[in-house]
C-alpha positions in Angstrom: 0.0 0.0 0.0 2.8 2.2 0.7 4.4 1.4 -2.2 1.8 2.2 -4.6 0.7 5.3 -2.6 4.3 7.1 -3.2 3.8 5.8 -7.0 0.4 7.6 -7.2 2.3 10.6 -5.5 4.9 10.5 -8.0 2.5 10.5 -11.1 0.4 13.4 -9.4 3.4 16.0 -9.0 5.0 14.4 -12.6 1.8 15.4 -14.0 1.5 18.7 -12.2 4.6 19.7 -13.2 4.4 19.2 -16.7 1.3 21.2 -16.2 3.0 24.3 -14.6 5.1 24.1 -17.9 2.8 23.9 -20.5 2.8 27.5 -21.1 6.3 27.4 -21.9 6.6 24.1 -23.5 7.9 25.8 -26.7 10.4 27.2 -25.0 11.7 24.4 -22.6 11.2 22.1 -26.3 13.5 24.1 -28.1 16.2 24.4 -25.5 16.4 20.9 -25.1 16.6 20.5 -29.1 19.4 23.1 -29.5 21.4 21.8 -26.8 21.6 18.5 -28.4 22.5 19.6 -31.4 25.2 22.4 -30.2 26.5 19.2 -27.6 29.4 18.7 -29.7 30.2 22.2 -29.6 29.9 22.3 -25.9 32.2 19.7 -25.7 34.8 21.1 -27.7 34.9 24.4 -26.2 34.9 22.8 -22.2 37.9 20.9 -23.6 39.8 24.0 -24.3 37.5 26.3 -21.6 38.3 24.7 -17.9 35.3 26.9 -16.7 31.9 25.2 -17.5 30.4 28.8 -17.2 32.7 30.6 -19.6 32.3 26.9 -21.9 28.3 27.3 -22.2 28.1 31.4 -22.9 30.2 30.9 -25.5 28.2 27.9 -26.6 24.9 30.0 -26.5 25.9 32.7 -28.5 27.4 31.0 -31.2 24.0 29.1 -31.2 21.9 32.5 -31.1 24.4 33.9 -34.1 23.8 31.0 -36.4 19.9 29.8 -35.6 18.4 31.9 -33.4 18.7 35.1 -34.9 18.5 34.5 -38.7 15.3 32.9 -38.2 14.1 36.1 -36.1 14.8 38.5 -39.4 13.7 36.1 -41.9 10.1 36.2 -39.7 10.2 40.6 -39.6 11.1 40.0 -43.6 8.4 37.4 -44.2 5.8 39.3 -41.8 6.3 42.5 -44.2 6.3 40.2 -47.3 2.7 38.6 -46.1 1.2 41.8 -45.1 2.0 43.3 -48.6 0.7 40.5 -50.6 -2.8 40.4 -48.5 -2.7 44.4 -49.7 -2.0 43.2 -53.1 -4.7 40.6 -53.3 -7.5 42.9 -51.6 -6.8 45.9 -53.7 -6.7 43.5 -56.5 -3.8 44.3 -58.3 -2.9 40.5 -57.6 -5.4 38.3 -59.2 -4.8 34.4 -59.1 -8.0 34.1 -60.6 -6.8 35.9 -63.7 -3.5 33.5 -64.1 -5.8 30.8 -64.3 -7.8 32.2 -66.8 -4.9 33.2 -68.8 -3.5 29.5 -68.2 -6.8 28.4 -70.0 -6.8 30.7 -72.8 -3.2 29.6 -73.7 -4.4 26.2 -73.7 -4.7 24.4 -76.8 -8.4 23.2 -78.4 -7.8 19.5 -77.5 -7.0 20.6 -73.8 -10.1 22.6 -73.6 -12.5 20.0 -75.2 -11.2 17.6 -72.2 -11.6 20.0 -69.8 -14.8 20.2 -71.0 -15.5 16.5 -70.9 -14.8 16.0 -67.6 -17.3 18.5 -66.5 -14.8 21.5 -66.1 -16.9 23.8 -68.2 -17.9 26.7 -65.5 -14.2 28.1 -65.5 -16.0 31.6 -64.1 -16.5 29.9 -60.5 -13.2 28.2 -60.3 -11.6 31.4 -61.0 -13.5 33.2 -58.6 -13.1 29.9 -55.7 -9.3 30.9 -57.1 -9.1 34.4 -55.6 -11.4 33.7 -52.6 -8.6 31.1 -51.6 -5.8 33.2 -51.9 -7.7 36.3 -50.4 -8.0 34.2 -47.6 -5.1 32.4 -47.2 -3.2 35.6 -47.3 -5.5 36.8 -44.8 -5.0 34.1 -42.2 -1.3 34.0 -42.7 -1.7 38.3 -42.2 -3.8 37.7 -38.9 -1.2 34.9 -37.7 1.7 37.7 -38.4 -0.7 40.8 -36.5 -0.6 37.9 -34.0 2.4 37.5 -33.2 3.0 41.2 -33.4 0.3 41.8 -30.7 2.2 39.0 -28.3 5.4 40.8 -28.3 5.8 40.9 -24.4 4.7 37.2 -24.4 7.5 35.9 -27.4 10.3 37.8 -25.5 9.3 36.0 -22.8 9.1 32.7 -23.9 12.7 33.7 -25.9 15.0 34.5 -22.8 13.0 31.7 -21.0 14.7 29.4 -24.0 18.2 31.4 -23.7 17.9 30.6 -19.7 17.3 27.6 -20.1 19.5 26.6 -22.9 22.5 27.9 -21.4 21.9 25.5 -17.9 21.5 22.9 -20.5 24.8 23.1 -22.0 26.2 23.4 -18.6 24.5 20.9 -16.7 23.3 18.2 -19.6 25.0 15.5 -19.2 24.3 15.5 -15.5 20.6 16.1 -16.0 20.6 13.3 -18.9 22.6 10.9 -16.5 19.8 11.5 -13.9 17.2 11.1 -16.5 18.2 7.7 -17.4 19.1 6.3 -14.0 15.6 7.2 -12.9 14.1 5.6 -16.1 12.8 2.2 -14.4 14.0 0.0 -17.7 16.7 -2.2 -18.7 19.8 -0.9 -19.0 20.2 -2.1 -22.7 17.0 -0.8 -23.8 17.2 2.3 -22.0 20.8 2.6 -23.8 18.9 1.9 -27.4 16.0 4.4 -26.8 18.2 7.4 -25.7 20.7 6.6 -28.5 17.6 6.8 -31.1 15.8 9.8 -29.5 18.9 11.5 -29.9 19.4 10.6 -33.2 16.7 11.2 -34.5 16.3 15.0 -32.9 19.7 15.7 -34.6 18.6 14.1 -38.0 15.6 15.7 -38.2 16.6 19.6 -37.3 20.3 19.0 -38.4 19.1 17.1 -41.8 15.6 18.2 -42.9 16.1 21.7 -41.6 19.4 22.1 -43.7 17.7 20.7 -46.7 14.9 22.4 -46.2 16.2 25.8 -46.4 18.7 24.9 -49.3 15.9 24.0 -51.1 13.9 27.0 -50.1 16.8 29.5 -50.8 17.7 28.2 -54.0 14.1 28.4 -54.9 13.5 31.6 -53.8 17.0 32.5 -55.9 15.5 31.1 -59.1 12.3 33.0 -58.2 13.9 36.4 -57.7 15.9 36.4 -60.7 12.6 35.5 -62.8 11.8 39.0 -61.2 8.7 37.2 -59.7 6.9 39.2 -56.8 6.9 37.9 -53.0 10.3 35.5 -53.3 11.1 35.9 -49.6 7.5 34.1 -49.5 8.0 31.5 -52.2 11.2 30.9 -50.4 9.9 30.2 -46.9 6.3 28.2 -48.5 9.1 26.0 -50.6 11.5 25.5 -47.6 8.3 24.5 -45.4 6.2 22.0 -47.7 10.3 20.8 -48.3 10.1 19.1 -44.6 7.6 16.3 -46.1 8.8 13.4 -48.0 7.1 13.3 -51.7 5.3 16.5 -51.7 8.4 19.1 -51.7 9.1 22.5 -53.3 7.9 21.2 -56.8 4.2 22.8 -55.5 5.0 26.1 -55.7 7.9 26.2 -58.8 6.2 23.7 -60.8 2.5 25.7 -61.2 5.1 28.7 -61.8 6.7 26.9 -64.6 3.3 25.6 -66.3 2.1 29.4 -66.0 5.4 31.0 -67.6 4.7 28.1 -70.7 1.0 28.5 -71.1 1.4 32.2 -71.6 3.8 32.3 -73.8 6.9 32.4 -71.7 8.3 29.1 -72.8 12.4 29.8 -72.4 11.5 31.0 -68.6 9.0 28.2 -68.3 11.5 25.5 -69.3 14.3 26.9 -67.4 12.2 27.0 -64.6 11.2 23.3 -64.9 14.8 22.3 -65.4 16.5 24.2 -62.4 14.0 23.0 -60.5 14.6 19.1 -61.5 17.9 19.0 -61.5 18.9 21.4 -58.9 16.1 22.0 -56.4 14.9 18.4 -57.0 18.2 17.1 -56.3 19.3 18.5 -53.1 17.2 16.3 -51.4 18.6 13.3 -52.8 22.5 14.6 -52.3 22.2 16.4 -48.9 19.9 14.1 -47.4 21.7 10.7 -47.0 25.3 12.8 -46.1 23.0 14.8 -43.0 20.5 12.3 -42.0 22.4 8.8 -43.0 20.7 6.1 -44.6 20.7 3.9 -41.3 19.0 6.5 -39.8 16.6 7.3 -42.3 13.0 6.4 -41.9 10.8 5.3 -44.6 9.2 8.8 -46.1 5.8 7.5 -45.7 6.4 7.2 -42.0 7.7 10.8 -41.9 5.5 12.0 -44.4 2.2 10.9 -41.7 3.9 12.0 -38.8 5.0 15.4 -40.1 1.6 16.1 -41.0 0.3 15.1 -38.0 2.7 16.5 -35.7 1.9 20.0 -37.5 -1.6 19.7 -37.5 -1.6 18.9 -34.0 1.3 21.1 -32.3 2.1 23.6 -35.2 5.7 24.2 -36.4 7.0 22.1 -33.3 5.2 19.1 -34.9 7.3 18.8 -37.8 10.4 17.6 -34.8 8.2 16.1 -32.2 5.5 14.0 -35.3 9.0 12.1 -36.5 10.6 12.0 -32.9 7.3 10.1 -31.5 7.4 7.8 -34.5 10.9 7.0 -34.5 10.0 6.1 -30.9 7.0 4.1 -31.4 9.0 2.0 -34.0 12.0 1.6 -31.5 10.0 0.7 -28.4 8.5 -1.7 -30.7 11.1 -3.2 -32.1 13.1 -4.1 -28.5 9.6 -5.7 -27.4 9.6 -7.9 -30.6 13.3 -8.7 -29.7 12.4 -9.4 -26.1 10.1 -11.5 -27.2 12.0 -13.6 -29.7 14.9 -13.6 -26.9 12.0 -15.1 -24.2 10.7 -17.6 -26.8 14.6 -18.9 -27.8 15.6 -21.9 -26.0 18.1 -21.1 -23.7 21.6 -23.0 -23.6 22.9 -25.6 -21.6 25.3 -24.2 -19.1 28.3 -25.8 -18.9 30.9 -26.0 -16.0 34.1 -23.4 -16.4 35.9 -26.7 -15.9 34.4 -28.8 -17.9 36.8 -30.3 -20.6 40.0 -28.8 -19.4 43.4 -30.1 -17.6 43.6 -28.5 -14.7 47.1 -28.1 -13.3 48.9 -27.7 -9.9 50.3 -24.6 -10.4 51.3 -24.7 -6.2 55.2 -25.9 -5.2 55.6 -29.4 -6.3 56.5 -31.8 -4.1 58.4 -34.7 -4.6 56.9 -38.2 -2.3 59.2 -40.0 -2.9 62.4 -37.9 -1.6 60.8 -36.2 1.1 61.5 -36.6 4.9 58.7 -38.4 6.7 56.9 -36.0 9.6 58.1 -37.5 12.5 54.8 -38.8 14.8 54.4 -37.0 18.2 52.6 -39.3 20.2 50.0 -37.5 22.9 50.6 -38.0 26.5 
């Protein structure tokens, strides 16, 4: 009774702490991701910094100089982008509804008469379901920015919260990670396997997808820039975003560019387009990929494509880490009970005596019977 009592306890004050967090979850989630991948850099510099205080500021500024505050003036950029092109689409001087239209003009007869065969004859309300989409589209994603604009006080909170917290990280990890695992109430080898796979998997997916992602998203926006096309910053970011999931990728945003550029006339830019995006864009995921992530690593892209998905639908832009890190998870906790269960089923073998089958030898001082003095008898009183 006693013993289940203190286990209740200890559920009741996990669970009440993880409540008290859950305001700040982004926070405490993104310090724990950035100090595993800047560990090796913590490392390094403790190895040449004795002082474990001096190691970790060093550690967290070169990690707010390389992720932390790019990202924070690509998001000002992209807010200004986003704002403009709602401006753009409401005053109407951007009308998708009008590419489309121009996209079926330029279409030859034959095109047109199967259009019209399968029933796509009212072009009128698809143009106008067009530009109600993208008016409000650009209107969410607007409202999102004013948002975040609005929670000013509450993002600069929940930033130095992450800054705080990261720094005790690098200081203190592998403490706090020792702890972790000692008071994880598993076998050692299994505890060994699922720590080694959450971290791996953390790293792959923000040290691998991430990097591809925005390689793929700058060199789209790159393309789309020089083809003097409005909103690139945009492009860029939408490309490097739908580049986080597995057979979907950038080719949704360059490749209705390219069809547009050849319907209308355009066909050099069109074809360029098309090309640059195959054998550039296209291929960055299959060069980059397998170097960052590793094939061993690597899970199958249906697997990541679901769990992206859901991750994102469910937690936002943290679900595109935690979706793969739960299913990487769920596939490793699986596979150790299918292992534990072969292990139990397998017959286990005959032990066998350390002894068994070998000379043992005298290795003591050797005495020789036959040459030795007799021990005189003492007889007793």
């Amino acid at each position: 009774m006693e013993h289940k009592a203190f286990i209740l306890l200890l559920a009741i004050v996990t669970v009440a702490f993880g409540w008290v967090l859950l305001p700040f979850y982004g926070a405490v989630f993104w310090a724990v991701i950035l100090a595993i991948i800047f560990n090796p850099l913590q490392r390094a510099l403790q190895r040449r910094i004795r002082n474990r205080n001096l190691a970790s500021l060093g550690s967290l500024l070169v990690c707010v100089l390389i992720a932390v505050l790019p990202v924070i003036l690509i998001a000002m950029s992209l807010v200004q982008e986003v704002t403009g092109l709602y401006q753009r689409i409401n005053t109407g001087q951007q009308d998708f509804g009008a590419y489309a239209e121009q996209i079926r003009q330029a279409l030859p007869s034959f095109a047109q008469d199967w259009l019209n065969r399968i029933g796509m004859t009212d072009f009128d309300s698809i143009r106008n379901r067009l530009s109600e989409g993208a008016l409000a589209g650009s209107q969410f994603i607007a409202n999102r920015a004013l948002n975040i604009g609005q929670n000013t006080f509450q993002f600069v909170v929940n930033f130095f919260v992450m800054l705080y917290l990261l720094f005790f990280f690098f200081r203190d990890g592998a403490q706090l990670a020792r702890r972790i695992r000692d008071a994880v109430p598993l076998e050692e080898s299994r505890k060994r396997q699922l720590f080694a796979k959450f971290t791996t998997v953390v790293r792959a997916t923000v040290k691998g997808n991430v990097i591809v992602a925005i390689t793929q998203g700058a060199l789209g926006g790159l393309a789309f820039w020089f083809f003097d096309i409005q909103g690139a910053l945009l492009w860029a970011v939408l490309m490097a975003v739908l580049s986080l999931l597995p057979a979907v990728g950038a080719g949704l945003v360059w490749g209705p560019v390219a069809i547009y550029f050849i319907v209308t006339g355009a066909v050099v830019q069109g074809i360029a387009l098309t090309v640059y995006g195959i054998l550039v864009i296209g291929l960055v995921d299959n060069i980059l990929r397998p170097i960052l992530v590793g094939k061993d690593t690597k899970m199958p892209d249906y697997v990541i494509l679901i769990s992206t998905l859901g991750g994102m639908a469910l937690l936002g832009l943290n679900g595109f880490v935690i979706g793969p890190l739960i299913a990487a998870l769920f596939m490793a906790a699986w596979a150790l009970f299918a292992n534990s269960d072969d292990d139990q089923s397998r017959p286990a073998p005959i032990a066998e005596s350390p002894l068994a089958g070998r000379r043992v030898e005298n290795t003591g001082p050797k005495i020789n019977t036959t040459t030795a003095p007799a021990v005189p008898r003492i007889d007793r009183p």
